[in-house]
matplotlib code that plots the C-alpha trace (Angstrom):
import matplotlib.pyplot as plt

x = [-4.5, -3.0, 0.5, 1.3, 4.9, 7.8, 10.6, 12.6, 10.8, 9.8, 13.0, 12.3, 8.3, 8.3, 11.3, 12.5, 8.8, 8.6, 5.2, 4.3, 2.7, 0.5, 1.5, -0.9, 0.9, -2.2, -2.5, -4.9, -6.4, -6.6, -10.4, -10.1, -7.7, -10.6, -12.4, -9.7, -8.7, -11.8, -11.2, -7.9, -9.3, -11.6, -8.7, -6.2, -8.4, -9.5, -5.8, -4.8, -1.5, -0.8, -0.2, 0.7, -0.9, 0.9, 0.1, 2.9, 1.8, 3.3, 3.1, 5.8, 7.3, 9.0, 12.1, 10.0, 7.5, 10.0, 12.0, 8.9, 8.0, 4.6, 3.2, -0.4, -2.6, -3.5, -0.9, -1.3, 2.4, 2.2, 5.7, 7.0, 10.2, 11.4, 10.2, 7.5, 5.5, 2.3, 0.8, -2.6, -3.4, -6.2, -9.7, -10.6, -13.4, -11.9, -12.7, -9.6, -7.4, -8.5, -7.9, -4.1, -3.8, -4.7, -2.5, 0.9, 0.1, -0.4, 3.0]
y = [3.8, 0.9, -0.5, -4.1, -4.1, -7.1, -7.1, -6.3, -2.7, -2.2, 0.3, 2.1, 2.8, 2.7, 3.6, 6.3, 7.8, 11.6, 11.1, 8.7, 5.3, 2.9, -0.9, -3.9, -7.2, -9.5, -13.0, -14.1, -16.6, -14.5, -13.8, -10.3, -9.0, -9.6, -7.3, -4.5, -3.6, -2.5, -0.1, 0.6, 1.3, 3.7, 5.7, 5.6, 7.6, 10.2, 10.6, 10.9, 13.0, 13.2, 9.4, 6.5, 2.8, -0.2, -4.2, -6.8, -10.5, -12.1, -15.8, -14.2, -11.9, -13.3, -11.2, -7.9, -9.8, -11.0, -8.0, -6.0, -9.4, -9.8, -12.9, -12.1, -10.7, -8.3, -5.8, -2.7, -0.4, 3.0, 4.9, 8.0, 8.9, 5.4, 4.5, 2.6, 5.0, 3.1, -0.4, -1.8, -6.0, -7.2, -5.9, -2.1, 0.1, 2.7, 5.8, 3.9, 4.0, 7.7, 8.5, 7.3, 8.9, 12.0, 12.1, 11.1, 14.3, 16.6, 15.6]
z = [-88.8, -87.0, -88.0, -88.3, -86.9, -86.2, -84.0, -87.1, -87.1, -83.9, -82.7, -85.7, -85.4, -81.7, -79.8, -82.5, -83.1, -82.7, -80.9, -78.5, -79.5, -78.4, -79.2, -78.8, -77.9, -79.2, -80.8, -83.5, -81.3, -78.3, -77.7, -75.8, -78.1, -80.5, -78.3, -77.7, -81.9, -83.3, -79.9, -80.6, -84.8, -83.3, -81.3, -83.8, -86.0, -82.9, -82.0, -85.8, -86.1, -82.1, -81.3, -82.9, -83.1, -83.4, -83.3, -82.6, -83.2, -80.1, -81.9, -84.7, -83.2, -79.9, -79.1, -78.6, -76.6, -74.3, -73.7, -72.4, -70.0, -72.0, -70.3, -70.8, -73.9, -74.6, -73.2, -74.2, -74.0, -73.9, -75.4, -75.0, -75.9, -76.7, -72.7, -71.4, -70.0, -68.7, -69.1, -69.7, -69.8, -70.6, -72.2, -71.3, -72.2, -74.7, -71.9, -70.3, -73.2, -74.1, -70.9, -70.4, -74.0, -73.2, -69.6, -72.0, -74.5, -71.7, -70.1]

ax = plt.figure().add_subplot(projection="3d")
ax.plot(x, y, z, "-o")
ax.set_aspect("equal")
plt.show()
């Protein structure tokens, strides 16, 4: 499952999660990030339990976007531990994705 989160929540469901997470800076006008969420569906349910999935709309939620220096979508942010642990922009094939997933729960 994929959580729709706001720079009110995002220190709670990201920075504070017990496992690491996966947030998707997108827009809903934003052609590629079209292309990357039925990916990032399809993970979130492979990696259920062992990693977390998160969207952040960039258009309505500014603050968050600007902290982490988003300037294109998508960016993908991998978390661990409340730190940016790797970084993905634009559209990738989901062997990508699984693959930088997998190298964060093996560390």
């Amino acid at each position: 499952m994929v959580m729709e989160i706001t720079d009110q929540s995002f220190a709670a469901e990201v920075l504070k999660s017990d496992k690491p997470v996966l947030v998707d800076f997108w827009a809903p006008w934003c052609g590629p990030c079209r292309m990357v969420a039925p990916i990032i569906d399809k993970l979130s349910t492979k990696y259920e339990g062992k990693f977390k999935f998160c969207k952040l709309n960039v258009d309505e939620n500014k603050t968050t976007a600007a902290q982490y220096r988003v300037m294109s979508i998508p960016t993908l942010l991998f978390f661990k531990s409340g730190q940016v642990a790797d970084m993905v922009v634009g559209a990738v094939p989901e062997s990508a994705l699984s693959q930088k997933i997998d190298q964060l729960l093996q560390k």
